[in-house]
Each structure stands twice: as C-alpha cells, then as structure tokens.
C-alpha positions as CSV (number, residue, x, y, z in Angstrom):
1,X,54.5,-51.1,21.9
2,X,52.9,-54.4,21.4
3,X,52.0,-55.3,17.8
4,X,48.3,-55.5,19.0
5,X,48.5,-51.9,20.1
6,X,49.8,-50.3,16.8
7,X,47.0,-52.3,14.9
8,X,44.3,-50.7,17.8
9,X,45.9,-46.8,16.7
10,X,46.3,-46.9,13.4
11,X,43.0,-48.4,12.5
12,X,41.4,-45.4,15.1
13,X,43.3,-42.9,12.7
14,X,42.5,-44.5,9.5
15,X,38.4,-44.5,10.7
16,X,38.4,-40.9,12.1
17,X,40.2,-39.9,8.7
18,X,38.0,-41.8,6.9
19,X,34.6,-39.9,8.9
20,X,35.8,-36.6,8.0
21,X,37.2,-36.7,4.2
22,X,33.2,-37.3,3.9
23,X,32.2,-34.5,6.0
24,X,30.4,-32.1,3.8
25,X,32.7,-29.0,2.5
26,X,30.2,-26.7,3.2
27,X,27.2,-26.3,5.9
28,X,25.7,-23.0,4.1
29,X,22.9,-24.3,1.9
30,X,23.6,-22.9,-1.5
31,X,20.7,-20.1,-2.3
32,X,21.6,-18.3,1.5
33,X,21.1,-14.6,1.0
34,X,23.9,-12.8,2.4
35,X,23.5,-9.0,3.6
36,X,26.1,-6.5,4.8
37,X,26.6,-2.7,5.2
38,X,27.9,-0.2,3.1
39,X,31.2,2.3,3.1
40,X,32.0,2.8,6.7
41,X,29.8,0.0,7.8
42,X,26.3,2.2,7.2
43,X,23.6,0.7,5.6
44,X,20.0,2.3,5.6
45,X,17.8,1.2,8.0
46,X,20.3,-0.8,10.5
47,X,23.5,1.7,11.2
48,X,21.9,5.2,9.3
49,X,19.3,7.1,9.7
50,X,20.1,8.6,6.1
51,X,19.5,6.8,2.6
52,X,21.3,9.6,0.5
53,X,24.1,12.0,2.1
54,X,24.8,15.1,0.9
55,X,27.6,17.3,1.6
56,X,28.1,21.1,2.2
57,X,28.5,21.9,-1.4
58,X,25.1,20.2,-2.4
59,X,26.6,16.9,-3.8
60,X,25.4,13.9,-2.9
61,X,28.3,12.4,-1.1
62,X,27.2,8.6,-0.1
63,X,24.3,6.3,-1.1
64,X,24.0,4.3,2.0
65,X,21.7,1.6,0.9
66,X,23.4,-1.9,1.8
67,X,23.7,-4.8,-0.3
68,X,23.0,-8.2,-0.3
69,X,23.8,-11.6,-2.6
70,X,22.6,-15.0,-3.0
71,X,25.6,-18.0,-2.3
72,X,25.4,-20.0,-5.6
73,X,28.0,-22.8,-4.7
74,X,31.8,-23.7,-5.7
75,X,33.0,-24.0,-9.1
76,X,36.9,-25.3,-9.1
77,X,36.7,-25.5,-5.3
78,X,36.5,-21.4,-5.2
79,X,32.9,-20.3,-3.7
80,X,30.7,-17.9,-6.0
81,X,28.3,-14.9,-4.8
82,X,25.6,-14.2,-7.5
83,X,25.1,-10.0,-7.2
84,X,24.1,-6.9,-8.6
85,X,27.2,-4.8,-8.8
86,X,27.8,-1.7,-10.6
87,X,29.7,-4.0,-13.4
88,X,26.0,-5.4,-13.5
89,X,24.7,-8.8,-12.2
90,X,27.9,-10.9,-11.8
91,X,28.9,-14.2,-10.2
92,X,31.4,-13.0,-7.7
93,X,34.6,-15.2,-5.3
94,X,33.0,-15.0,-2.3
95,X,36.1,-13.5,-0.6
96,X,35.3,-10.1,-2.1
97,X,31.7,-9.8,-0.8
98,X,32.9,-7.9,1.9
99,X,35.8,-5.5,1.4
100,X,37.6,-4.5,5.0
101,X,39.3,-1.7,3.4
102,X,36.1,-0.2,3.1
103,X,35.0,-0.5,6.4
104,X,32.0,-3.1,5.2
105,X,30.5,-5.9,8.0
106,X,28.5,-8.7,7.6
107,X,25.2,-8.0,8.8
108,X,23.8,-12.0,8.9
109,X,22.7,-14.9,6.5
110,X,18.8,-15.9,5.6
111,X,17.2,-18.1,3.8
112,X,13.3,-18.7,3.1
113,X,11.9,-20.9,5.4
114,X,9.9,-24.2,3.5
115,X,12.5,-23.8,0.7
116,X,12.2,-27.6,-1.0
117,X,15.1,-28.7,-2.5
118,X,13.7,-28.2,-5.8
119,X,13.0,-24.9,-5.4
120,X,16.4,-24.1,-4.2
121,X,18.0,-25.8,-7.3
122,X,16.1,-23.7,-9.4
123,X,16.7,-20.3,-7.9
124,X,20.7,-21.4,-7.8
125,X,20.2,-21.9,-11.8
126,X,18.3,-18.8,-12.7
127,X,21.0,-16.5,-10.8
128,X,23.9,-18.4,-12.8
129,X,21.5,-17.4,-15.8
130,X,21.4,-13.9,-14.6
131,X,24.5,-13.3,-14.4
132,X,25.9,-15.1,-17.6
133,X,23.2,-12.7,-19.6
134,X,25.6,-9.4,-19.4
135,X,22.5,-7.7,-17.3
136,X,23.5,-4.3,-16.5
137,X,23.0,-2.0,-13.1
138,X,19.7,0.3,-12.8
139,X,21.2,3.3,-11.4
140,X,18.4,5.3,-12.2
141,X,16.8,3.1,-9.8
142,X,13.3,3.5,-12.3
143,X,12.9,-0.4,-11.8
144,X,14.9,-2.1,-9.3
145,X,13.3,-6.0,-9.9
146,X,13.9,-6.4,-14.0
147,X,13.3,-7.9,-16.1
148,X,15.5,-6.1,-18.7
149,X,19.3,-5.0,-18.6
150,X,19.8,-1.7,-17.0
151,X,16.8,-2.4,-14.6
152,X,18.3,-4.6,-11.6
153,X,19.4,-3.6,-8.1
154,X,21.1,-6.2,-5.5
155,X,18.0,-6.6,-3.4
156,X,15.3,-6.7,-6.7
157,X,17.7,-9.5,-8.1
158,X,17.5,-11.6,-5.1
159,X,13.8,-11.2,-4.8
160,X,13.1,-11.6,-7.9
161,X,14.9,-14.8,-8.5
162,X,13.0,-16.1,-5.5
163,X,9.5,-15.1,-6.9
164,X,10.6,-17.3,-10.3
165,X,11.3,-20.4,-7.8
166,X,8.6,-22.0,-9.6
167,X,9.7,-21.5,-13.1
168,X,9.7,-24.7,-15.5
169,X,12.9,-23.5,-17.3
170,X,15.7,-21.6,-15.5
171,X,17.9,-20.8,-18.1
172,X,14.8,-19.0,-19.9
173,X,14.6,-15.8,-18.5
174,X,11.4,-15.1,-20.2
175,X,10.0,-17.0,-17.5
176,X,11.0,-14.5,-14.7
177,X,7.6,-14.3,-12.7
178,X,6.0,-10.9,-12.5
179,X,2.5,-11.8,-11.7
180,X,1.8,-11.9,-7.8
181,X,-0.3,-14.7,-7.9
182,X,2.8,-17.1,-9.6
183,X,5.3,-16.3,-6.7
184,X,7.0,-19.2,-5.7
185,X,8.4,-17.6,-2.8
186,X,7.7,-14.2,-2.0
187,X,10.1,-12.9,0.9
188,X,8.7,-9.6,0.8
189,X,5.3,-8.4,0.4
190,X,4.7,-6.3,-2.6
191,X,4.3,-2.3,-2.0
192,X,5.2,1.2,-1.4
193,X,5.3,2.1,1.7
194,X,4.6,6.3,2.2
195,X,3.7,6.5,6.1
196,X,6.5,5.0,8.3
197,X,8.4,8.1,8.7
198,X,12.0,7.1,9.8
199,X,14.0,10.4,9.8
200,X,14.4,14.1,9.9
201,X,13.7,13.8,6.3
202,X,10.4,12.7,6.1
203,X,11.9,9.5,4.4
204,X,9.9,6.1,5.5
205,X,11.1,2.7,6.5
206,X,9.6,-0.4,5.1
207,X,9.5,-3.1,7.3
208,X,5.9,-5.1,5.7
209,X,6.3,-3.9,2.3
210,X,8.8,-3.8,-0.3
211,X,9.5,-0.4,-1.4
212,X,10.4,2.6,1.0
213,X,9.3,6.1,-0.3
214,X,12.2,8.5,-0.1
215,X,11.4,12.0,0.2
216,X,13.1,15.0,-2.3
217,X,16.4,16.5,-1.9
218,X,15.1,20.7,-2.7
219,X,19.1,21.4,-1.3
220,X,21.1,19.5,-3.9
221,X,23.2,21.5,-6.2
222,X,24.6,18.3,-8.1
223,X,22.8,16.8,-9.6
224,X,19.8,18.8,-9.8
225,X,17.9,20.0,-6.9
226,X,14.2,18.0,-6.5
227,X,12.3,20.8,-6.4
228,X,9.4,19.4,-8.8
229,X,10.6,16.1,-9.6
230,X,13.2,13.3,-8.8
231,X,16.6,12.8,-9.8
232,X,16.6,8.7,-9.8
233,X,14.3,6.6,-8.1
234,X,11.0,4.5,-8.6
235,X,8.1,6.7,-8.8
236,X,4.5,6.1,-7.7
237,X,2.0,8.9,-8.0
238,X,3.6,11.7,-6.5
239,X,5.9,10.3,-4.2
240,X,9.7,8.2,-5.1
241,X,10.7,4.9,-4.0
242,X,13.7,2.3,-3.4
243,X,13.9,-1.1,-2.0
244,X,16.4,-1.7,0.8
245,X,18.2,-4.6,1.3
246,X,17.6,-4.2,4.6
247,X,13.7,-4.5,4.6
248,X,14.0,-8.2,3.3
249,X,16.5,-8.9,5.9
250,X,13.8,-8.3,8.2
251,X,11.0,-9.9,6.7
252,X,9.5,-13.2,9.1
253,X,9.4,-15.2,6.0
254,X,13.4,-16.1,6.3
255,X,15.1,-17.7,8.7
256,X,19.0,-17.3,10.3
257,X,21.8,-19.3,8.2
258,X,25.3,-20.3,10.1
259,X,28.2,-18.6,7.4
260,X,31.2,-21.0,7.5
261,X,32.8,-19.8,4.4
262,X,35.5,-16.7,4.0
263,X,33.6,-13.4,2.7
264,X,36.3,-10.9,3.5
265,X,39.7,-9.7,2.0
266,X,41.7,-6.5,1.6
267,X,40.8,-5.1,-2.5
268,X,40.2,-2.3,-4.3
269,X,36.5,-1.6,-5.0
270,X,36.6,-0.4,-9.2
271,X,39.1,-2.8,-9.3
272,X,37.1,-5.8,-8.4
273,X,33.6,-4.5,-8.5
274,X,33.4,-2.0,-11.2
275,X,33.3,1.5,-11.4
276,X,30.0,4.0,-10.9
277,X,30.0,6.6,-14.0
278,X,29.5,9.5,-11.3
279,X,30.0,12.3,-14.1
280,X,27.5,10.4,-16.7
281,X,25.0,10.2,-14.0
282,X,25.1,13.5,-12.4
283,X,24.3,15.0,-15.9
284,X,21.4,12.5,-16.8
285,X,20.0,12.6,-13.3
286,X,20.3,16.7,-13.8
287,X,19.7,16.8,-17.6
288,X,17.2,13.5,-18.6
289,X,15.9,12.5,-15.2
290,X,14.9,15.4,-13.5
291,X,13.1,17.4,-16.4
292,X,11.1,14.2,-17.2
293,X,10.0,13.2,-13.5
294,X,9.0,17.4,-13.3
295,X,6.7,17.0,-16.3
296,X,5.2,13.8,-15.0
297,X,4.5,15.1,-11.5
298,X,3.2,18.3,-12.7
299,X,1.0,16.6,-15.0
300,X,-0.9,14.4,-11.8
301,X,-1.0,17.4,-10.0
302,X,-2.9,19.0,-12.7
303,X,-5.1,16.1,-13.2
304,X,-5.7,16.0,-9.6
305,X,-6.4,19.8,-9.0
306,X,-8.8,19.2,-12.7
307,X,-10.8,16.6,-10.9
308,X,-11.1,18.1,-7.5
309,X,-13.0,21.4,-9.4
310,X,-14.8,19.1,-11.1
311,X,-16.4,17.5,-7.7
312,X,-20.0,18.8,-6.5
313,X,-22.0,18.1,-3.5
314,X,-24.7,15.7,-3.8
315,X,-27.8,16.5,-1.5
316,X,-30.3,13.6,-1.2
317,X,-33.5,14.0,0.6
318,X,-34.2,11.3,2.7
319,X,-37.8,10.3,4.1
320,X,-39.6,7.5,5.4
321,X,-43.5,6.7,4.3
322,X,-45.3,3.5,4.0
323,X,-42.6,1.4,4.5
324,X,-40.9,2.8,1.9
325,X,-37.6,5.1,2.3
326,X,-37.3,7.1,-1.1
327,X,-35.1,9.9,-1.8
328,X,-35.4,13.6,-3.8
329,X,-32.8,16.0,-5.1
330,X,-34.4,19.8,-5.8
331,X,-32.2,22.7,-6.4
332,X,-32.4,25.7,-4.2
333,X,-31.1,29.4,-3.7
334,X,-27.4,29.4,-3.1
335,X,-28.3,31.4,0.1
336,X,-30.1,29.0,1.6
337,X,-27.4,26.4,1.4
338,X,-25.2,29.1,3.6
339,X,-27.6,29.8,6.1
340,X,-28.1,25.6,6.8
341,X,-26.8,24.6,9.9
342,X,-24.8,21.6,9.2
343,X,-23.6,18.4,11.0
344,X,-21.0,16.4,10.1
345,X,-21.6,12.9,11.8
346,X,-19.1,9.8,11.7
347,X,-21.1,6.1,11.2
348,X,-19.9,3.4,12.8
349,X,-21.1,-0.1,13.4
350,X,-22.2,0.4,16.9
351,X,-24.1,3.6,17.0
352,X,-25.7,5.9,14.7
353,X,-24.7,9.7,14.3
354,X,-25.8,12.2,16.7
355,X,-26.9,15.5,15.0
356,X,-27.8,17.6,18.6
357,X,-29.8,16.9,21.8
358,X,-33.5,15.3,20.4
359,X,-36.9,17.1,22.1
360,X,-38.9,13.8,21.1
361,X,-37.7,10.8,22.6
362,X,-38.3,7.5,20.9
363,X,-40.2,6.8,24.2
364,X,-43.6,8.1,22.5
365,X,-46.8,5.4,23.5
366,X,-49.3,4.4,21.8
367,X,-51.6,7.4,23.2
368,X,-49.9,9.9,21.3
369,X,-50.0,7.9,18.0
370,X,-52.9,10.4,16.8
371,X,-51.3,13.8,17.0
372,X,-47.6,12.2,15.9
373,X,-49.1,10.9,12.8
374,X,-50.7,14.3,12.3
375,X,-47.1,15.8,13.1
376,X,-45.8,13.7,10.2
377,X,-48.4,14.4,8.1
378,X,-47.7,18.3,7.8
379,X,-44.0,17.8,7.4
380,X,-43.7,15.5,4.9
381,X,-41.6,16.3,1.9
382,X,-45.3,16.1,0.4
383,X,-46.6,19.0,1.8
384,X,-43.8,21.2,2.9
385,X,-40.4,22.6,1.4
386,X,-38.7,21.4,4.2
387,X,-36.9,18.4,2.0
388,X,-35.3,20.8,0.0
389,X,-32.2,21.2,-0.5
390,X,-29.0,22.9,-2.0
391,X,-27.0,21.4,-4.6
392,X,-23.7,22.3,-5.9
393,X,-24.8,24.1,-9.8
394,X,-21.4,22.3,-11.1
395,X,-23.2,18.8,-10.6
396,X,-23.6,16.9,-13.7
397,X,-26.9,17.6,-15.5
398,X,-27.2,14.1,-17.0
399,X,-29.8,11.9,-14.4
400,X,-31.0,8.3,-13.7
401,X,-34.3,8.6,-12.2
402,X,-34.9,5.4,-10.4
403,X,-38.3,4.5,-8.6
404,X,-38.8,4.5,-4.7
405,X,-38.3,0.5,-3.8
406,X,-38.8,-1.0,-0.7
407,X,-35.7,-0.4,1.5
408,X,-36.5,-2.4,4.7
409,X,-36.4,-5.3,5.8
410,X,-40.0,-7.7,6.0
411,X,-39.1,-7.7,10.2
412,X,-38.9,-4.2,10.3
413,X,-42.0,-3.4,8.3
414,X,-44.5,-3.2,11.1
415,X,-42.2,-0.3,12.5
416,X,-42.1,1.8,9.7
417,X,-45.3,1.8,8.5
418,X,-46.8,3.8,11.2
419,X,-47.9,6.4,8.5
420,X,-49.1,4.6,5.8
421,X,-51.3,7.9,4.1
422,X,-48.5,9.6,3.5
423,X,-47.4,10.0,0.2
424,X,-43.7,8.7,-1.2
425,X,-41.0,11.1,-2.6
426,X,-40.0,10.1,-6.5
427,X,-36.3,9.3,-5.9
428,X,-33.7,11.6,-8.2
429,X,-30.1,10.3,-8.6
430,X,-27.4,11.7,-10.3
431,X,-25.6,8.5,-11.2
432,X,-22.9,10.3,-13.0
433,X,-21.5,12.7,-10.4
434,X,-18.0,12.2,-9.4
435,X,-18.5,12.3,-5.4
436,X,-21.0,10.0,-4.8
437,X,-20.3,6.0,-5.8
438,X,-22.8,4.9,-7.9
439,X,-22.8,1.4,-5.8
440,X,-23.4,3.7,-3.0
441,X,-25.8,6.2,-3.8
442,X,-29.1,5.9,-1.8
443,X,-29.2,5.7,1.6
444,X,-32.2,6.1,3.9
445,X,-33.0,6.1,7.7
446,X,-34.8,3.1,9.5
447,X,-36.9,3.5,13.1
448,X,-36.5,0.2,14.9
449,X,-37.9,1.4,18.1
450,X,-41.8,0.5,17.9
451,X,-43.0,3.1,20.3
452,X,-41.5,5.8,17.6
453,X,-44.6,6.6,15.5
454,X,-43.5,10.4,14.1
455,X,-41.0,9.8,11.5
456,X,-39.1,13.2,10.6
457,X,-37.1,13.8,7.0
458,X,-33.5,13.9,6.9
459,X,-31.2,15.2,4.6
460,X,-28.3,14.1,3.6
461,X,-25.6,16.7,1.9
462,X,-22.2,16.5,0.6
463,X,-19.7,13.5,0.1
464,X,-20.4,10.4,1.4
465,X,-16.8,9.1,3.0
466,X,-15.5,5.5,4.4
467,X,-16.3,5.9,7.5
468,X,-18.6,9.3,7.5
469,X,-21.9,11.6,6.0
470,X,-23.1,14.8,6.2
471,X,-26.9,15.3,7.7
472,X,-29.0,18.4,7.5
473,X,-32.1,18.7,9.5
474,X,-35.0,20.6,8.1
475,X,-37.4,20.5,11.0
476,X,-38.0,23.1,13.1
477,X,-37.3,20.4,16.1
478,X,-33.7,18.8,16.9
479,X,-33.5,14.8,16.0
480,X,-31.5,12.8,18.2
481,X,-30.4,9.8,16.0
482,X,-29.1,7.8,19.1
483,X,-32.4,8.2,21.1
484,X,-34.4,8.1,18.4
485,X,-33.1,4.1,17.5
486,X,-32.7,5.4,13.8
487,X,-30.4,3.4,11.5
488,X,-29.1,4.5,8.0
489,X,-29.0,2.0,5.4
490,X,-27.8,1.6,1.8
491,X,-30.6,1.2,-0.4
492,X,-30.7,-1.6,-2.7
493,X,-33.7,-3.3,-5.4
494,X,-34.6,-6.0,-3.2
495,X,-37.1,-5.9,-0.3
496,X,-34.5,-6.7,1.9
497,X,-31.4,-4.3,1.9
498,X,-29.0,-6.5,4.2
C-alpha cells in the first residue's frame, strides 16, 4: 500500500474517532420522568384493575400502585434516579430502577413539554436537595406531595418538584411551591377525582385530576376492616384518596423521551431499596389510623345529617302589577300544604317550565283586554288568598323585609303594565334560611307576549336548585308557562335585572 494511501486511512480513522469521543454520553435529558410497574409487572391503572389486593385470610397482600423517578444525571460516570423509596427520598444507580427478579417493566419516559433549560436545572437541583434532606416515606399516604418528612410518595415527589420549577433557591426547601397559582409546571391538574368508577370496587381512575378516590376495604381482617373509616390514605370529606403514578403518565402535558441508559439488574429489593415495617404498619393503620379517620367521618356525617334537619322550605309568592314583580311569604295550615298539587319544573335557557296544559293562550287580543283585566283584578294576591302559601315552621324567624323594586326591564315595561290598578304585594324574605341563597332569593315571572293582558300569580315553593324550582299554582285555571311566553327572572335593585 502506497504511502499516499496509509496517510488517506489513518487520517479517516483519526476524524471518525475524533466525531464520536464528542458525541454526547447521554441523549436522555436529565429531569426525564421514568415510570414502571410494580411486583409481577402490575401497576394500577395500566396492567390491574386493583389498587390494593387482598387475600383469603383478609390481609392485604399487594399494593399495586407503580412507581416512577426523575433521571438527575451522572455523578463519577454512574447514572442517578432521584425516588421516593421506602428508605425515603433517595438518589438511586439507575441500574436498580427496575428489578427483573421482581418481575418489574419499564412502562415509558416523559418529560414536560416547553421545559426551558432553566427550569430543568432547577428541578435537577431541588431533587438532589430532596434527597440529601433524609425525607422519609408517607406510608400512611395522609399527604402524598410534602412538604415535611414522612409525607412524600414517588409520584407527589416528582410533581411536586416540578410545581417548584420556578423557585429562586433550590437548595431551600422552604421554597417548595404549594400555591396553585405559583406552579412552574403543573403536569397534573390539581383534584380528587370521586366519579370515574374503574372497577368492581367502586374505586375510580383519574385520568384529568390528580388524586383517585379509593373506595373501603369492609372485608379486611389485617389491618382493620374500613367499616367507618380508612386505614391509610388521603381523605377528603367522606371519601379516601391516592395519586397514581400512572395518572401523570397520562397527562397531555408531557411528552415521550428515548431511554438509552441501563435501568435493570438482578437485586434484592430490602437489600437495595429498604424495607416496608409491615408489622408497625398493620398495627397503626388498625390501632392509630383507623379509630381516628372513624371519628372524623362520623363527625361530617353528623354535621351533615345536623344541617340537613336544619333545612326548611322557602315559599315565595310571586305576582306581577304595575310593572312591578314583588313577592310575599304568609304562613298557612300544614294541611293545606299537603293537599297542594305540586310541580316540579327544570329551567333552562331555552324554554321556560311547563306546569300542565294552559286554558288561556297568550293569543288573547286586544277585545278581550276589559274582562282579562277584570279577571286579574279579582285574583290578585290583593283581594284573594290565593297567594298564600305553606312554609316549613322550622324556617328561621329572623326576616329582612325588603321593598317591591322594579324587576323588568324599560323594553318590557309596556308589556307588563297591562294592569296598572292593581295593587303591589310587600315583598317578605327570609335572608337567613339555609336553602335559599341570599344572592338568589327573589325571583319573579315576566309576560313578553304583548297580546297577554291577564297576568295570573305564581308561587314558588321549596329549594331553588342549579338547574331547577318548584311552582305551585293557586288559580282555579291551569298556566301554561310555554304558551303563555312567561319568563322567570332573578330580582335585583336596579330597574333593569339583566
């Protein structure tokens, strides 16, 4: 081989050597969340169906909840896992995140999408801070996301961390961000989620909110059976809660990462990863836990049951004179609230309630005005009993009497003042009672058809819901709220109610 030749290869192998001892080491950004399963490769809400397993003699055999870590970078050329472990929150050789003895699988790598660099170097910093503070494991599971020792699970570390991506000082960890409005980066939208029913259970799925409700275990034997109350988990009214890794693995806010690192080896799990106190916790979860989440539950369920006794029906009389709609609460016999016929009606923004089939039509002329008015006249609240009403005797006794002010709008004034003789109602409203919001506590009907010239009284009784009232009708005729073109309204102090 010529002399030229030689020079030709060996220059070619010095270059190409020369490219790749600059290649980077590693292609995984550091701050990649890593996720995998649990024993036997099960992991809540990807291979099981089941959170908590529990075996023929009433023990809870597997917790099947997942796990996931945050890749904080090399140290002495050996790659580190930052994770919440039962040892606590430790920095971790990345060869024992996933233990093949075990049966364990990765199940992918994320990170947040629009991470800035600056951002990333932070959240790398606060996990090294994390776990060189000696934080311990919550497994009561009472808190999940901090800030204190004893109060951190895998997936409420790595959230958390993520929500402090904006934190001046990482190695302060009085600057963890708890406040929703300081996230820097929130993967997963705070909340308990009590509706998405995922098993035989009853237990729910979060996939849009951070904590999953979990329903009781009445057929443990150890620890204690839930009967009342909760062994371990976060509570929230009456229902209990964890956050599975699993739901932030899913959340749109993160985006797939290429792993190019080595995650697995042959170990022994206590060995490397710490041992779960199983006897300590059975007898705190019986003893401690259990005793103290029965007392708290019973106590809501007493407050709740207290306030629910405590709740009276409201009745409001409702009529419409001289362009004013006022309203009038009188108490009558107990009887005579049994014998009314009630209607419950739903309101919705594109028709009013029908109550039944109407005998006057809102097709009246103006040749009829004469004996409508005169209609009106003899059953208006004024001069007949027909606008009263029953009212619970458990309603508060303490009042607000507010005068009758104008409730309609100056366009609809020509409509509703068809009857201008007749005399208003003084308006009565218990501001204090518990059912009726005192934001929303007068309501009155408007006609908006201009050939409807006899206006009849309406009632309304009972609670006033979201999305529904309840009418009562005192005339000896049917209204037809539909054909009649009536329209409720929420009364306000201003001529125009909006």
């Amino acid at each position: 081989m010529s002399k030229k030749i030689k020079w030709l290869v060996y220059s070619a192998v010095f270059i190409f050597g020369l490219f790749y001892s600059f290649k980077p080491v590693s292609a995984m950004p550091l701050g990649t969340l890593l996720y995998r399963t649990s024993w036997r490769n099960n992991a809540y809400g990807y291979t099981s169906k089941d959170l908590l397993v529990i075996g023929k003699k009433g023990l809870i055999t597997d917790l099947y909840t997942g796990h996931v870590g945050i890749y904080i970078g090399k140290e002495n050329g050996v790659d580190y896992v930052a994770e919440a472990l039962p040892s606590g929150l430790v920095k971790m050789p990345a060869k024992y995140f996933l233990n093949t003895r075990a049966g364990e699988k990765l199940i992918g790598a994320k990170i947040p999408k629009n991470l800035t660099e600056e951002q990333r170097e932070k959240v790398v910093a606060l996990a090294r801070s994390l776990t060189e503070a000696g934080m311990k494991y919550d497994f009561d599971f009472k808190h999940q996301k901090g800030s204190e020792s004893g109060q951190w699970i895998c997936v409420g570390f790595t959230e958390k961390i993520y929500e402090s991506a904006n934190t001046i000082n990482p190695k302060d960890l009085n600057t963890l961000v708890y406040n929703p409005d300081e996230y820097g980066i929130d993967i997963t939208p705070d909340g308990f989620d009590n509706t998405s029913v995922y098993n035989s259970q009853r237990d729910c799925f979060a996939t849009d909110k951070e904590f999953s409700k979990i329903s009781r275990r009445p057929n443990l034997l150890l620890p204690a059976p839930e009967i009342i109350g909760y062994d371990a988990g976060l509570e929230n009214g009456l229902d209990r809660y964890f956050f599975i890794p699993q739901t932030q693995f899913l959340q749109p806010t993160l985006e797939d990462v290429a792993v190019d690192i080595d995650l697995a080896s042959d170990f022994d799990d206590e060995t490397i990863r710490g041992k779960t106190p199983q006897l300590a916790l059975i007898f705190k979860w019986s003893l401690i836990n259990n005793p103290s989440s029965s007392l708290r539950q019973l106590a809501i369920r007493v407050k709740d049951k207290i306030a629910s006794l405590f709740k009276s029906d409201t009745a409001l009389a409702v009529a419409i004179t001289d362009n004013k709609a006022t309203s009038t609460k009188k108490v009558a016999a107990a009887t005579k609230a049994k014998t009314t016929t009630t209607a419950k009606a739903k309101t919705t923004k594109t028709a009013a309630t029908k109550v039944t089939t109407a005998k006057t039509t809102a097709t009246k002329t103006a040749t009829v005005k004469a004996s409508t008015t005169k209609k009106t006249s003899s059953t208006s609240p004024a001069n007949t009993s027909a606008a009263k009403v029953a009212v619970d005797k458990t309603a508060p006794t303490n009042k607000v009497t507010t005068p009758s002010v104008p409730t309609a709008s100056p366009r609809l004034s020509p409509v509703i003042s068809a009857n201008p003789t007749t005399p208003s109602v003084p308006a009565v409203v218990p501001q204090t009672n518990p059912v009726v919001n005192p934001t929303v506590n007068n309501y009155n009907t408007t006609v908006v058809n201009n050939t409807q010239a006899a206006v009849k009284p309406l009632i309304l009784i009972g609670e006033v819901g979201e999305d529904w009232i309840e009418l009562y009708n005192p005339n000896e005729e049917a209204v037809d709220l539909f054909d009649g073109a009536y329209r409720l309204e929420k009364a306000k102090t201003a001529v125009d109610p909006g």
